[in-house]
C-alpha positions as CSV (number, residue, x, y, z in Angstrom):
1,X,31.1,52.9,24.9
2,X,32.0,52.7,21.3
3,X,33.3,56.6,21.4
4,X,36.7,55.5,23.4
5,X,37.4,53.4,20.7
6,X,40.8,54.2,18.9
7,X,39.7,53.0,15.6
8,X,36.8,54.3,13.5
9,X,34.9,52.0,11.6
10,X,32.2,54.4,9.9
11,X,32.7,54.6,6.2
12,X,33.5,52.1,3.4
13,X,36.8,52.7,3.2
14,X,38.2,52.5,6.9
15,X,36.0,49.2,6.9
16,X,37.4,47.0,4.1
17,X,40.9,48.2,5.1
18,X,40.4,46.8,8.8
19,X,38.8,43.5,7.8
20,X,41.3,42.7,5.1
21,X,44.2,43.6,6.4
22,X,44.1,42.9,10.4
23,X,41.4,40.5,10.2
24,X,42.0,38.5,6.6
25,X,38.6,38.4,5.5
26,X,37.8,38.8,2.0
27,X,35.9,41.5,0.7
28,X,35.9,40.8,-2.5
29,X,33.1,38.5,-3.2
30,X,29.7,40.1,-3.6
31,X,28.2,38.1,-0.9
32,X,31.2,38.7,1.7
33,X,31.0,42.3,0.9
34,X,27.4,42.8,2.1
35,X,28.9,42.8,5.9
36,X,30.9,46.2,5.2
37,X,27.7,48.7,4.9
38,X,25.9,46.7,7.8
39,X,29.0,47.3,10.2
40,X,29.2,51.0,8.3
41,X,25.1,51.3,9.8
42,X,25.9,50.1,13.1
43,X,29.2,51.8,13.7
44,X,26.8,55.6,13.0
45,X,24.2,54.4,15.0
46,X,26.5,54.0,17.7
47,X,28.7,57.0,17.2
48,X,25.7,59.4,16.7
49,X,24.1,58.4,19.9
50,X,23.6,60.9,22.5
51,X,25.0,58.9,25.9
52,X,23.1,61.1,27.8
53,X,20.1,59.6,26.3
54,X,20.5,56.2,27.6
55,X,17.9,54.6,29.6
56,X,18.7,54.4,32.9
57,X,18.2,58.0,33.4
58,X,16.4,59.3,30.3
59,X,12.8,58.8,29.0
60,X,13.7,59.9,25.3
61,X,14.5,56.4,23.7
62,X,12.2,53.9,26.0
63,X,9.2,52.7,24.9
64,X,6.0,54.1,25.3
65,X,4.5,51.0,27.8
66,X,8.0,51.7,30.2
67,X,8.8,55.4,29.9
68,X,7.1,57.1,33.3
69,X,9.7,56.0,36.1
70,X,7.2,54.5,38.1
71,X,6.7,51.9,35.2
72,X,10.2,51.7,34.5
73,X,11.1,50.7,38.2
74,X,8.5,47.7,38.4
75,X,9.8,47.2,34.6
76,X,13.2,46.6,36.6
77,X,12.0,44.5,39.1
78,X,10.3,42.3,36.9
79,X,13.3,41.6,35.5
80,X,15.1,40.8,38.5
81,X,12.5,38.6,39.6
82,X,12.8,36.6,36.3
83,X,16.1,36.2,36.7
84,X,16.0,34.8,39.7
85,X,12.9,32.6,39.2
86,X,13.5,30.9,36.1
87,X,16.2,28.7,34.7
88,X,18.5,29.5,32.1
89,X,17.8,28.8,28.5
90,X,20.2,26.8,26.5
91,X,20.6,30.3,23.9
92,X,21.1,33.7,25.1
93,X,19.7,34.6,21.9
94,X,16.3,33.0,23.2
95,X,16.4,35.4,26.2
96,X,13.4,38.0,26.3
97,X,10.7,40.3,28.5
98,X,8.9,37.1,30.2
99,X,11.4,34.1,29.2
100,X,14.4,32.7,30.9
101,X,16.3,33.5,33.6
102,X,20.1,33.1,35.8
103,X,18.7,30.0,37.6
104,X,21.1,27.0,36.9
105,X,19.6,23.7,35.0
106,X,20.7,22.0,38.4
107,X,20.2,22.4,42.3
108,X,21.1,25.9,43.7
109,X,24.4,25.5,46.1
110,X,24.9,27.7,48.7
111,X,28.6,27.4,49.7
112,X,29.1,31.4,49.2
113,X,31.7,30.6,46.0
114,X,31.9,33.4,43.6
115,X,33.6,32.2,39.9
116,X,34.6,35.2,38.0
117,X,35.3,34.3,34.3
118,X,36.9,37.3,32.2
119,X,37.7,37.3,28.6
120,X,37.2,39.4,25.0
121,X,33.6,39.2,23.5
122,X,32.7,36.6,22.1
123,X,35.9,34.4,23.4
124,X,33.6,31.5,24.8
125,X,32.7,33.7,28.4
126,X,28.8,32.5,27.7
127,X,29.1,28.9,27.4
128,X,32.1,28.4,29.9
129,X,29.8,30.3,32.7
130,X,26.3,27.8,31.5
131,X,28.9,25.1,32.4
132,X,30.0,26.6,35.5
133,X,26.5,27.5,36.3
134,X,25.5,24.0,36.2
135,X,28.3,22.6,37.5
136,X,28.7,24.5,40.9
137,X,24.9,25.3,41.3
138,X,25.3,29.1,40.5
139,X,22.9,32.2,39.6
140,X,24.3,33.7,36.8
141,X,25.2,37.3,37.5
142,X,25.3,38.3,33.4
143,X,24.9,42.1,32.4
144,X,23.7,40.7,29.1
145,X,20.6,38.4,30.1
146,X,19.2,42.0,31.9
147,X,20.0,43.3,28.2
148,X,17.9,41.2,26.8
149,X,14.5,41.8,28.7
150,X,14.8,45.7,28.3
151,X,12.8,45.8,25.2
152,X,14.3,48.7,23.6
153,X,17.7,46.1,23.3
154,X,15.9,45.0,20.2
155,X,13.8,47.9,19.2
156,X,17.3,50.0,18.1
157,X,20.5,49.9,16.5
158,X,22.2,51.2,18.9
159,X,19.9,49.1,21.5
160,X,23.1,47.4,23.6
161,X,24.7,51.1,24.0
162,X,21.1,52.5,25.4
163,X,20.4,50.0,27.7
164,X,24.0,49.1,29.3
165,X,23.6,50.7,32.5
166,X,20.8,49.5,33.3
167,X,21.3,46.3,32.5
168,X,24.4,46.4,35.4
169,X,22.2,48.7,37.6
170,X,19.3,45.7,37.2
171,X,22.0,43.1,38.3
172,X,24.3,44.6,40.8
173,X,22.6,47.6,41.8
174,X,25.0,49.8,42.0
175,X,23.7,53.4,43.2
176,X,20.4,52.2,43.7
177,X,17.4,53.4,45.8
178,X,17.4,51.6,48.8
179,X,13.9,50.0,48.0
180,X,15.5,48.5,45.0
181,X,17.0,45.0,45.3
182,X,19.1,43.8,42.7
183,X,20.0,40.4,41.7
184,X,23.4,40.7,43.7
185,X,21.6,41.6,46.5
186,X,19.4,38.5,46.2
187,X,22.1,36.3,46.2
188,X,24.1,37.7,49.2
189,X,20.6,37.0,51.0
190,X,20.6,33.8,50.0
191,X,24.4,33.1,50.5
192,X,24.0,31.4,47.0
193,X,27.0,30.5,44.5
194,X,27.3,32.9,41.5
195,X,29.0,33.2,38.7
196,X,30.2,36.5,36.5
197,X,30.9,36.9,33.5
198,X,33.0,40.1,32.4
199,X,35.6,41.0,30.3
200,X,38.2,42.4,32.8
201,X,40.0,44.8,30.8
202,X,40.5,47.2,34.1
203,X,42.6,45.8,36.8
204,X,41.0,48.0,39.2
205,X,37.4,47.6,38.8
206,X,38.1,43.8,38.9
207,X,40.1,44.0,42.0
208,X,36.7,46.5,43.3
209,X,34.7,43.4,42.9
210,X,36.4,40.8,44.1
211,X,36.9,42.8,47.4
212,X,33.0,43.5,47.5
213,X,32.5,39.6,47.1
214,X,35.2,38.6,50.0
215,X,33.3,41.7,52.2
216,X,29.9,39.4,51.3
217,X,31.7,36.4,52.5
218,X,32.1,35.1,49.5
219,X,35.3,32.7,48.6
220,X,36.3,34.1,44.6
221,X,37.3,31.8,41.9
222,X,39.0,33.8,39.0
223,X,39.2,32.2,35.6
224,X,40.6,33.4,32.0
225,X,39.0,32.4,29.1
226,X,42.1,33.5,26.3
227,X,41.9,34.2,23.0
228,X,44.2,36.3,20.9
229,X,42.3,39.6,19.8
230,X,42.5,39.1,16.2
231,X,40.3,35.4,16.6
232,X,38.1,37.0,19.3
233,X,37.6,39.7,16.7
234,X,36.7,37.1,14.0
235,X,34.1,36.0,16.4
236,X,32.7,38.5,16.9
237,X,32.2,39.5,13.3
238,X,30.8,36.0,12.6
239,X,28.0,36.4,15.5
240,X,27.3,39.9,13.8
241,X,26.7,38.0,10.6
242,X,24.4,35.2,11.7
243,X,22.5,36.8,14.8
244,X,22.8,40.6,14.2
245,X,24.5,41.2,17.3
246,X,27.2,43.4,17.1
247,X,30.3,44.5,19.5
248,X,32.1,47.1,17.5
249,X,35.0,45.6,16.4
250,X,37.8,48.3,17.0
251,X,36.6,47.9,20.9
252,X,37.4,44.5,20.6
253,X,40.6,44.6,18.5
254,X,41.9,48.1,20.2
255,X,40.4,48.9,23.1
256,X,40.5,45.6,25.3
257,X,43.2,43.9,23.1
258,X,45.2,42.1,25.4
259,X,43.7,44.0,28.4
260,X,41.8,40.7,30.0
261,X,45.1,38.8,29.9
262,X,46.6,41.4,31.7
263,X,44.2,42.2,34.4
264,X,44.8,38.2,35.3
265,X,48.2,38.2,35.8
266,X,48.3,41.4,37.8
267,X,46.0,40.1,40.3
268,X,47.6,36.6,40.8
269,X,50.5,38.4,41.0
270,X,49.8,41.0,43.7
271,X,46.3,39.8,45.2
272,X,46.4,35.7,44.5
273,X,45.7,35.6,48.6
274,X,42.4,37.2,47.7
275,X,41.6,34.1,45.4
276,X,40.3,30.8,46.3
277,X,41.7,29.8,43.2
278,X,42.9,30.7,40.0
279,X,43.0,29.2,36.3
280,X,43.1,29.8,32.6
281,X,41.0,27.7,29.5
282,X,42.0,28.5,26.2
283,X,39.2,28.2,23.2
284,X,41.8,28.6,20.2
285,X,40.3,25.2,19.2
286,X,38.4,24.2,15.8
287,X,34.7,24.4,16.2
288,X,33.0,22.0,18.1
289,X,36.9,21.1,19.5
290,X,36.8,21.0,23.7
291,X,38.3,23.7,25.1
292,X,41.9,23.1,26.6
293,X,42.5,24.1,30.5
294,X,45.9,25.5,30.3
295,X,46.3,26.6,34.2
296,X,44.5,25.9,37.6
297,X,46.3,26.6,40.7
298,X,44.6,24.1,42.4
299,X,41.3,21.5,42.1
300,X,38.9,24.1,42.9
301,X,39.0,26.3,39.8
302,X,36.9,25.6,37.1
303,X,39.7,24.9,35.2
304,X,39.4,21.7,35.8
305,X,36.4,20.9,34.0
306,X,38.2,21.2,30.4
């Protein structure tokens, strides 16, 4: 993930000149400069990792209770199984191996509506899906929540990177075994709403899934939560900061830029009779500020909630 990057992050230097002078922050004080050789750690634990290591396929970097296949593929539909079974938490960071799950904290609706909500990291995605969630009666179809019960996604520094294709294999299946039934496949059975969370930087693969959805029945909702880059990026560095979680920060600022933003207006553009609806919240607000709805083609998107 982090290799496609255009921006390399891995040594003093190259950091302090990207956070003072695209993002504004101030190295200069001793206890703002502590972030520059924790991102410095985490950028060569990423960039040294071997991708053909990670664990979907490879037994090198799982733990020692998961590692044979066999255990690794009830590992996996444990997982999916908690996910469906048990409600969502109120913090992602609370998720783990034997708590919470995608269930919303209302009743589960089964009108076969599908709300897609794209956006950088750490734009708002998280808490604007919860609401949707709860709102529309909606399993939550997020990559991350799988993350979370792998249990090397803590273990390592590069944890995230290892366990990324899993965690989508765990939730949508894709190339699976045909005894193995993910959490997408769940839902279709049980013509339940969903809602998915991704950041949409490729027009294509969005365009993919909202044609697998309508072939599932499914009615799609798309929704943009915008930020500019450089304020997602800030973010992001302040999650880093306070939870440890990190997104590299030149894949943020870089790599998806203005990618999601793009990917929206290209499908309402060419494909909006694919959509049920369409919409776009801004969170360029002050903290603890409601998010503003700044577009909704009609009273269905979720838009309309802000």
């Amino acid at each position: 993930m982090a290799k496609n990057v255009s921006r390399q992050l891995n040594n003093f230097e190259l950091v302090e000149h990207f956070l003072q002078n695209a993002l504004e922050y101030d190295v200069e004080g001793e206890d703002n400069y502590e972030i520059v050789p924790a991102i410095v750690s985490t950028e060569l634990n990423i960039e040294n990792f071997d991708e053909s290591l990670i664990s979907k396929y490879s037994k090198c970097y799982r733990i020692r209770e998961y590692r044979k296949d066999n255990l690794r593929t009830s590992l996996q539909k444990k997982i999916v199984l908690e996910l469906l079974a048990n409600k969502r938490l109120d913090s992602d960071e609370e998720i783990s191996l034997g708590t919470g799950g995608a269930f919303p904290n209302s009743e589960l609706q089964n009108s076969l509506d599908a709300y897609i909500v794209i956006g950088l990291p750490a734009s708002g995605k998280s808490g604007i899906s919860n609401l949707i969630a709860d709102q529309y009666g909606c399993l939550l179809l997020d990559c991350d929540y799988a993350k979370r019960k792998l249990p090397e996604f803590s273990k390592l520094p590069f944890g995230a990177t290892l366990v990324h294709e899993e965690s989508d294999y765990i939730i949508f299946g894709e190339n699976k075994p045909a005894k193995f039934k993910a959490l997408f496949d769940y839902c279709i059975e049980l013509h339940s709403n969903i809602v998915l969370p991704k950041i949409g930087s490729n027009y294509e693969s969005l365009l993919a899934l909202i044609n697998l959805l309508a072939k599932n029945g499914y009615k799609v909702h798309l929704t943009l939560v915008e930020l500019d880059r450089i304020k997602a990026t800030k973010r992001a560095l302040r999650r880093f900061e306070s939870t440890k979680r990190y997104v590299p920060l030149s894949l943020i600022f870089d790599t998806y830029g203005n990618s999601p933003t793009i990917s929206f207006y290209k499908l309402i553009t060419l494909n909006s009779e694919k959509l049920e609806s369409f919409g776009i919240i801004s969170t360029d607000v002050e903290l603890n500020k409601p998010y503003i709805k700044i577009l909704s083609n009609n009273e269905l998107n979720p838009a309309n909630l802000y």
